[in-house]
C-alpha positions, 0 to 999 in steps of 0.5 A: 332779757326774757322773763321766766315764766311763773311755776306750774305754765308751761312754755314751748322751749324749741330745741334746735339740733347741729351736725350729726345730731340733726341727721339722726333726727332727720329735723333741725329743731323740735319744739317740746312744751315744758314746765317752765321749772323743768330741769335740763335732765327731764327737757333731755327725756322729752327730746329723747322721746321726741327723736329717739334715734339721738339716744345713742348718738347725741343723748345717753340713757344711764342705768338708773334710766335718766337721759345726758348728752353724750360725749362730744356734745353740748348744751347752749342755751340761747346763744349765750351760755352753756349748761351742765347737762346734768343740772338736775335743779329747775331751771327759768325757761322763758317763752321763746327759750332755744336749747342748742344741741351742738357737737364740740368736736371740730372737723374737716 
C-alpha cells in the first residue's frame, strides 16, 4: 500500500477518464498536482478546470459554486474503493494515487 504523503507536499493524482466523460474531455486521463490533504470536492474543482466540457456531463456545478459528479457517474479510487464525491474532509493522496471517473450505467 502506498504512503500518504505529509501535509503542506504536493503530489500528482492522475485522474483517468471512462465512457463518455473521456469523450467530452477528448483525453483519457489528466494529471492534477494537488496537496496531498485535498478533499475530493476540491480535486473535483481542479479536473473541472482542467476539462471544463465535463461540467455538465460528468461533473456538476452546485449554487453555492463547488463542483460533484453528476448522476450516473463515480469515483474509484485506485481500483480499490469507491469515495463519496461529496467528501469534503482531506484526504491521504499518495504519489502514484489514480482517481477513476466511471459511468455506472451500463449499456449495450
Amino acid at each position: 500500500m502506498k504512503s500518504a504523503a505529509p501535509n503542506g507536499v504536493s503530489v500528482v493524482v492522475t485522474v483517468e477518464l471512462f465512457g463518455l466523460a473521456r469523450v467530452r474531455a477528448g483525453v483519457s486521463s489528466v494529471c492534477l498536482t494537488v496537496d496531498a490533504q485535498t478533499p475530493v470536492t476540491e480535486l473535483l474543482g481542479a479536473l473541472a478546470q482542467e476539462c471544463p466540457d465535463l461540467v455538465g456531463s460528468a461533473l456538476c456545478l452546485s449554487d453555492r459554486g463547488t463542483i460533484s459528479v453528476a448522476d450516473g457517474y463515480a469515483l474509484n479510487r485506485n481500483g480499490l474503493a469507491f469515495l463519496s464525491p461529496e467528501i469534503e474532509a482531506p484526504l491521504d493522496w499518495a504519489p502514484g494515487d489514480s482517481l477513476l471517473l466511471l459511468s455506472n450505467q451500463a449499456g449495450g
